[in-house]
C-alpha positions as a printed NumPy array, in Angstrom:
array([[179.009, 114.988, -12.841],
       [176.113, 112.842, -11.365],
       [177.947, 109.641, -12.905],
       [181.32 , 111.074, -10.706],
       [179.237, 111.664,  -7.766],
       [177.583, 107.764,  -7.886],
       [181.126, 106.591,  -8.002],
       [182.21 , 108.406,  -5.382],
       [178.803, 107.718,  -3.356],
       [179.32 , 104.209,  -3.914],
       [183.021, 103.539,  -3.14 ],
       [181.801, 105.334,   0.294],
       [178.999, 103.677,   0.758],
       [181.484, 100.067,   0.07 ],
       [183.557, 101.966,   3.193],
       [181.223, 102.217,   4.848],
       [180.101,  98.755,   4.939],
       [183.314,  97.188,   5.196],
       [184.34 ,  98.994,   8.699],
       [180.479,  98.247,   9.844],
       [181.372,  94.451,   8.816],
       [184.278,  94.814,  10.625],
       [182.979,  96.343,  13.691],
       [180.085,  93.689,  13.572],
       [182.837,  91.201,  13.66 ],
       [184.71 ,  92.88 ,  16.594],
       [181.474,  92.957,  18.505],
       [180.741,  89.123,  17.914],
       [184.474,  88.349,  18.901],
       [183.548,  90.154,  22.265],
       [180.084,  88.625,  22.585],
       [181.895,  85.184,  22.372],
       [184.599,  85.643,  24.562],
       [182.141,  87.245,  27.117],
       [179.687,  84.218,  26.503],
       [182.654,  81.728,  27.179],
       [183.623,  84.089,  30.11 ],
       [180.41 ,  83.135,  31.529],
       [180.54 ,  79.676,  30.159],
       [183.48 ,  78.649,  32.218],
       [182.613,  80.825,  35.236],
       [179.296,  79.145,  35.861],
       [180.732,  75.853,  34.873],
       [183.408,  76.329,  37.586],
       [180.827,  77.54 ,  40.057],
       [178.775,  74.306,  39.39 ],
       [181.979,  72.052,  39.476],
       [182.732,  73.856,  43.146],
       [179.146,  73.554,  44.025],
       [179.391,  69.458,  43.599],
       [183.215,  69.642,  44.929],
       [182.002,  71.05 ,  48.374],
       [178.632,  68.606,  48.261],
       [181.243,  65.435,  48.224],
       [183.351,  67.112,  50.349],
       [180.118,  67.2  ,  53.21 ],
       [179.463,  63.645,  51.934],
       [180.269,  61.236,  55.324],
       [181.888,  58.14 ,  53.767],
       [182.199,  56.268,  56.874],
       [178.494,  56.759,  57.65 ],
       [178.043,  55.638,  53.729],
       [177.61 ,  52.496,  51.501],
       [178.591,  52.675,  47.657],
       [180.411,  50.517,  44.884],
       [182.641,  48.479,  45.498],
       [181.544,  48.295,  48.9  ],
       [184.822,  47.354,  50.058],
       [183.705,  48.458,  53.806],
       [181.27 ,  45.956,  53.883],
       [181.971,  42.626,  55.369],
       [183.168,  40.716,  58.712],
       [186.994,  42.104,  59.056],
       [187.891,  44.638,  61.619],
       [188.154,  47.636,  58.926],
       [184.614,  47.738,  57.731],
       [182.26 ,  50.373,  58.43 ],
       [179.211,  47.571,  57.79 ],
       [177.623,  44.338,  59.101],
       [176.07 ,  41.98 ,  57.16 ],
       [173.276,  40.056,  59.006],
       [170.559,  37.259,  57.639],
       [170.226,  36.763,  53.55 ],
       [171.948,  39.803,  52.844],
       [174.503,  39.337,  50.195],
       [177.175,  41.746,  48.317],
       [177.302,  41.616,  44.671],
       [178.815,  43.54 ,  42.042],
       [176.263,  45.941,  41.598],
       [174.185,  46.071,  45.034],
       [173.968,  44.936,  47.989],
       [170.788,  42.111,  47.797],
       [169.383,  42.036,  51.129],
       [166.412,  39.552,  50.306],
       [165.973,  37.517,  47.226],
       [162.729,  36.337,  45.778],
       [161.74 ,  33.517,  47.835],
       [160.026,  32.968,  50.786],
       [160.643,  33.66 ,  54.182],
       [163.97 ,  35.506,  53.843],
       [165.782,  38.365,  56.114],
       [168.31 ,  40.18 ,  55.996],
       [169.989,  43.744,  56.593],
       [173.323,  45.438,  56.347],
       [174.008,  47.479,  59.814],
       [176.534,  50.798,  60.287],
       [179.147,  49.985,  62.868],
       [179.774,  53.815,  63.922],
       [177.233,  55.686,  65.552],
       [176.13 ,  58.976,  64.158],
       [176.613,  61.634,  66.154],
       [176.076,  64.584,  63.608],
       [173.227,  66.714,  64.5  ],
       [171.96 ,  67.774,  60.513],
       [172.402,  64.907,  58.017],
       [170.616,  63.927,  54.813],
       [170.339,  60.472,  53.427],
       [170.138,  59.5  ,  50.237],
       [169.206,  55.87 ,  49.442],
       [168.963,  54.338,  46.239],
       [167.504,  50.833,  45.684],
       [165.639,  48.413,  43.27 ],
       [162.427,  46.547,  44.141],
       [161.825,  43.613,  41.701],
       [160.475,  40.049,  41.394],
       [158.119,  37.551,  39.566],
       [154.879,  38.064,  41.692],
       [151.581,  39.815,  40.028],
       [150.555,  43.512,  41.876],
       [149.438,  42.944,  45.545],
       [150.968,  39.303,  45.294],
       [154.863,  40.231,  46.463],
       [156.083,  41.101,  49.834],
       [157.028,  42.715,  51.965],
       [159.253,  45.764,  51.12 ],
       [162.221,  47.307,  52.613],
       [163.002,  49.465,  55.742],
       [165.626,  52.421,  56.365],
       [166.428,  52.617,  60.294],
       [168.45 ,  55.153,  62.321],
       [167.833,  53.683,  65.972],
       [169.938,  52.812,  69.148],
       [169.942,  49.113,  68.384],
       [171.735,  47.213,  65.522],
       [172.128,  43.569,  64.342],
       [168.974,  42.417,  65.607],
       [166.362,  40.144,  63.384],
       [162.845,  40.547,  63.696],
       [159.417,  40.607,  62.266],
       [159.418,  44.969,  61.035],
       [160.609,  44.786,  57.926],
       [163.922,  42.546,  59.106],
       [164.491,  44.24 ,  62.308],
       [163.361,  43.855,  65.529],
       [159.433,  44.991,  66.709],
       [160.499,  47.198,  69.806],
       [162.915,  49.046,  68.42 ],
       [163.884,  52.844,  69.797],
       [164.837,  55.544,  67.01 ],
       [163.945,  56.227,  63.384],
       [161.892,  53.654,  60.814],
       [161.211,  54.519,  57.326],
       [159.167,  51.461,  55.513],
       [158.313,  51.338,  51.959],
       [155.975,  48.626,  52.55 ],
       [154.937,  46.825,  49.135],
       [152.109,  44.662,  50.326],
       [148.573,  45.628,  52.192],
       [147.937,  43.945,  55.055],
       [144.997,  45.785,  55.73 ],
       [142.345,  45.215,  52.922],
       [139.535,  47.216,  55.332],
       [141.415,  50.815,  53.936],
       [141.364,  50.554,  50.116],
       [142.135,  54.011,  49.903],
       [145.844,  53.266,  50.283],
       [148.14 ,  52.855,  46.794],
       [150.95 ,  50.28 ,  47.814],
       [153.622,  50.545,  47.586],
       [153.721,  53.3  ,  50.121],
       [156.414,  54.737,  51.866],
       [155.646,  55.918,  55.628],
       [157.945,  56.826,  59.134],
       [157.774,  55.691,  62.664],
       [159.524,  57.147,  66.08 ],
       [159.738,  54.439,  68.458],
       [161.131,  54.95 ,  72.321],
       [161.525,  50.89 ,  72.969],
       [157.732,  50.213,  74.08 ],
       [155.722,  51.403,  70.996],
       [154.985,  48.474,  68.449],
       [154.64 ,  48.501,  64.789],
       [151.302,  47.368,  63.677],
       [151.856,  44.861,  60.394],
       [147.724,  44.358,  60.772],
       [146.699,  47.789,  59.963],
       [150.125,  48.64 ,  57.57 ],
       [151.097,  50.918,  60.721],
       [148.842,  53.244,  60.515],
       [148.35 ,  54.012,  64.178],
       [152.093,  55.064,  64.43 ],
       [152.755,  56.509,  61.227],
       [153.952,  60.261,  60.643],
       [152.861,  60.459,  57.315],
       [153.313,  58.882,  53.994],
       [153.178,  58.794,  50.474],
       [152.205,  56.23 ,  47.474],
       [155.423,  55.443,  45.772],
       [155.163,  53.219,  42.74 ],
       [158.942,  51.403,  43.245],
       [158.536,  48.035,  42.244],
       [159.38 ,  46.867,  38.314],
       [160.432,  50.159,  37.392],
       [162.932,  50.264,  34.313],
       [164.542,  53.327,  35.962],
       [166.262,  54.462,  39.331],
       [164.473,  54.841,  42.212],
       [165.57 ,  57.192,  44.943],
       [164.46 ,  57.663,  48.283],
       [165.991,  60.8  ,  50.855],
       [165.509,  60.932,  54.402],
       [166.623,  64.795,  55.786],
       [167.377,  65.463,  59.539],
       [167.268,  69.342,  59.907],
       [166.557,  71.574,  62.888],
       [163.772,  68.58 ,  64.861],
       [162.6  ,  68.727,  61.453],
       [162.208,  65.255,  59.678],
       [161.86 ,  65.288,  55.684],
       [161.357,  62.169,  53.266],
       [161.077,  63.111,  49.534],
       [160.785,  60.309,  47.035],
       [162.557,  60.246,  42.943],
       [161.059,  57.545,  41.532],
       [159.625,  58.695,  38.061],
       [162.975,  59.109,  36.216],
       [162.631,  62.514,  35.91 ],
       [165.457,  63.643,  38.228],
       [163.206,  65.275,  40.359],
       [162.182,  65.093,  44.17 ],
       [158.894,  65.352,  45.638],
       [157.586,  65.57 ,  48.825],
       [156.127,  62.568,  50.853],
       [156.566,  63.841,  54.974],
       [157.62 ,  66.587,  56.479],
       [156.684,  66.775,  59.89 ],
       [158.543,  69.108,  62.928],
       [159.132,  68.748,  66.299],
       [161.079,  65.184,  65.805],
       [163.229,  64.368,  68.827],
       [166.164,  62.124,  67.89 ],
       [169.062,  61.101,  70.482],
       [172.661,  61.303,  69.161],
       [174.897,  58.284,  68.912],
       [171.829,  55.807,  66.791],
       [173.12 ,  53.237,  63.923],
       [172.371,  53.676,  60.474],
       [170.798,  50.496,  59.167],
       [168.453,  48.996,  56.228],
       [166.5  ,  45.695,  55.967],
       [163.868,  43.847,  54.503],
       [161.86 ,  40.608,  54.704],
       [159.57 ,  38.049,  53.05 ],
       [157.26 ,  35.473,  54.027],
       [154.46 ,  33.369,  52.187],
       [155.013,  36.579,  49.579],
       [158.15 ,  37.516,  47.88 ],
       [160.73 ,  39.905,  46.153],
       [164.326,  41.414,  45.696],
       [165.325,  44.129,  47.603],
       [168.584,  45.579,  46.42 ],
       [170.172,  47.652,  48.139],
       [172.437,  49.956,  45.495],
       [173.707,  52.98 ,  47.676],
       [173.615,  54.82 ,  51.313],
       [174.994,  58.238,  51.026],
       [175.007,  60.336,  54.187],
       [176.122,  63.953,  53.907],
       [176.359,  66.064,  56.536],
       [174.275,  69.615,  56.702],
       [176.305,  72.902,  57.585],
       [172.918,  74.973,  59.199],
       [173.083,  77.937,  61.771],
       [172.324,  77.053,  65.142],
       [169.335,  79.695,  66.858],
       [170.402,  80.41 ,  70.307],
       [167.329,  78.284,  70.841],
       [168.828,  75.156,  70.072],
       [171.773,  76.183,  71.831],
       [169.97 ,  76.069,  75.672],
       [167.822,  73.213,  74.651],
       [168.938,  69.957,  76.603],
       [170.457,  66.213,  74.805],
       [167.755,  64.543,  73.674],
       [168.057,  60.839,  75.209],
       [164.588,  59.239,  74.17 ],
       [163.182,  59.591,  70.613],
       [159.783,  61.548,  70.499],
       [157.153,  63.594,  68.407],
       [155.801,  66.923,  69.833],
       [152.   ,  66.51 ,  69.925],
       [152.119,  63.318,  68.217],
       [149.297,  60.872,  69.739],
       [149.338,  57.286,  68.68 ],
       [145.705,  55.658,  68.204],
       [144.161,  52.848,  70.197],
       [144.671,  49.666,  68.341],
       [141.882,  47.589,  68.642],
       [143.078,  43.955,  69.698],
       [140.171,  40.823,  68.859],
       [139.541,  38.748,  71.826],
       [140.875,  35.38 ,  70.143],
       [139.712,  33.458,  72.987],
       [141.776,  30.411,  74.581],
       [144.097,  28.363,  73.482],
       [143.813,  24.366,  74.177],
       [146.741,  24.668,  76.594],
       [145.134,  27.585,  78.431],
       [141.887,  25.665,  78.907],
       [143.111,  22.494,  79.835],
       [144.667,  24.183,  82.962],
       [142.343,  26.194,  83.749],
       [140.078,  23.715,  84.337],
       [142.55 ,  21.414,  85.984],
       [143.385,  24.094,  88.361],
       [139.301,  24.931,  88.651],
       [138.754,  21.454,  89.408],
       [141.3  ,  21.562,  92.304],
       [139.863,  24.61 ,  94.062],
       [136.654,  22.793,  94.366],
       [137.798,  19.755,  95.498],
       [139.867,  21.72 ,  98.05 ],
       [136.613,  23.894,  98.96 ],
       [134.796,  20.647,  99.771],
       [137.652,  19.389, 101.644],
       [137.677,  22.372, 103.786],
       [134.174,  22.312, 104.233],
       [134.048,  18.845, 105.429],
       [136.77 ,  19.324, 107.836],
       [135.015,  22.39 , 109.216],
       [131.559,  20.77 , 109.401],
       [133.247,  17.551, 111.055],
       [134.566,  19.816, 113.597],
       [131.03 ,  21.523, 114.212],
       [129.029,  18.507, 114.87 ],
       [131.749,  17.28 , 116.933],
       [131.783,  20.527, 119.166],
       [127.745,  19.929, 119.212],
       [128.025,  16.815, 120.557],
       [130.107,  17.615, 123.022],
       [127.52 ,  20.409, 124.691],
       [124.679,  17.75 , 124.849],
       [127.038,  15.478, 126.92 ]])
């Protein structure tokens, strides 16, 4: 009887096992499907996600591979100006010799209110640390085409500067890391100071170790609400960080989109690889609504230092004349007072007779 009763116990017992098997089994073949459920619903999500980023991304505001609009014909979107030169795989705006200039220039002013920019560009040459020059500059301002001593561009310009400056002019402030990114608002009258790294106009800035890298560097410039944003990915990590972020920028509607660089006794490439401009979908307060066009680029509360300017002296030239013209007013002075005196005596005489 117990022999009967093991035989029976274990033919249950094999049942037993066999539906819990198979109910296992039904509850991984649910687990999976729900898993791949979720697989291809988040995958869709991200593929949306990216689908409506490059949908907001502004190609005519933007410069990428093959950079068929870049060039002189009427259809491009970009000007070439100086050194600047298109290759297969960027756009070289400098190469490493000296005293080179050159920028590519957006023929269509902006007129969106919330952008982002997205740069990505290579810094490289043959010079030791501290011995290359002069790094590259990322402008948003009313003028365009123009060839000057900041960075490429012109010194009075009126807009937006961001400089990654690779060289320190400035050896009095050792505190600085170079290569260091920084941003200027200029109205037309405000100059950039190359003696102190310009540090009396600056809005803030960040170390950013660009040059000779092995990796991509990445550089984004974000327009939101008066609120101006530069983050910096330069560690090959795939991750932003901050640099400036600084409210209560004023920036007129209707500016070019531009980049430069330039070198002098000092040298480097500057490649230019992308521009991407995307446009930012943001609610509007009722705020920003009543507030009136800005037409001159400002900072609330932003107060630019004295520079202070060393008395040089005079040149030969100025000398020269001014004691020519010196010279002169005293020979005149003792004409004058000959004539006069002449005239004195004369009237002197006269009384006496």
């Amino acid at each position: 009887m117990a022999a009967t009763m093991t035989k029976k116990d274990l033919v249950w017992r094999s049942s037993t096992l066999f539906f819990d098997i198979v109910y296992c089994c039904g509850m991984f073949s649910r687990i999976r499907w729900i898993f791949l459920f979720l697989f291809f619903t988040v995958s869709q999500c991200w593929s949306d996600e990216a689908y409506e980023r490059e949908e907001f991304l502004k190609r005519e505001y933007s410069l990428m591979k093959p950079y068929q609009g870049l060039g002189s014909s009427s259809s491009s979107h970009w000007d070439l100006l100086g050194t600047a030169m298109i290759t297969t795989e960027h756009v070289r705006l400098t190469p490493d010799l000296q005293s080179r200039q050159g920028a590519v220039w957006s023929r269509i002013p902006c007129y969106l209110r919330h952008w982002e920019l997205q740069i990505h560009f290579k810094i490289h040459g043959q010079g030791k640390k501290n011995l290359n020059g002069d790094g590259l500059a990322l402008w948003f301002t009313k003028e365009r085409m123009q060839i000057g001593s900041v960075f490429g561009n012109m010194d009075l310009f009126t807009g937006l500067g961001v400089f990654v400056d690779t060289y320190p002019n400035d050896d009095k402030h050792q505190e600085r890391v170079f290569p260091y990114v920084s941003a200027m608002v200029a109205n037309g009258s405000v100059k950039y100071d190359h003696e102190l790294d310009g540090r009396p106009t600056e809005l803030g800035g960040c170390t950013a170790i660009v040059r000779n890298q092995n990796h991509d560097t990445f550089l984004l410039v974000r327009y939101v609400h008066r609120r101006l944003t530069i983050m910096t990915n330069i560690d090959g990590k795939q991750e932003w960080r901050d640099c400036v972020d600084r409210p209560g920028v004023h920036l007129p509607l209707g500016y070019y989109f531009g980049a430069s660089s330039l070198t002098g006794d000092l040298s480097d490439n500057h490649d230019l690889i992308s521009l991407k401009l995307y446009e930012l979908t943001v609610p509007h307060s009722e705020q920003e609504e009543e507030e009136e066009e800005v037409t001159i680029p400002s900072v609330d509360n932003m107060v630019i230092r004295n520079v202070e300017i060393e008395d040089q002296g005079m040149s030969g030239v100025t000398l020269f004349f001014t004691i020519i013209f010196s010279v002169l007013g005293c020979f005149l002075l003792c004409v004058v007072g000959i004539v006069v005196y002449s005239r004195w005596k004369e009237n002197r005489r006269k009384r006496f007779y």
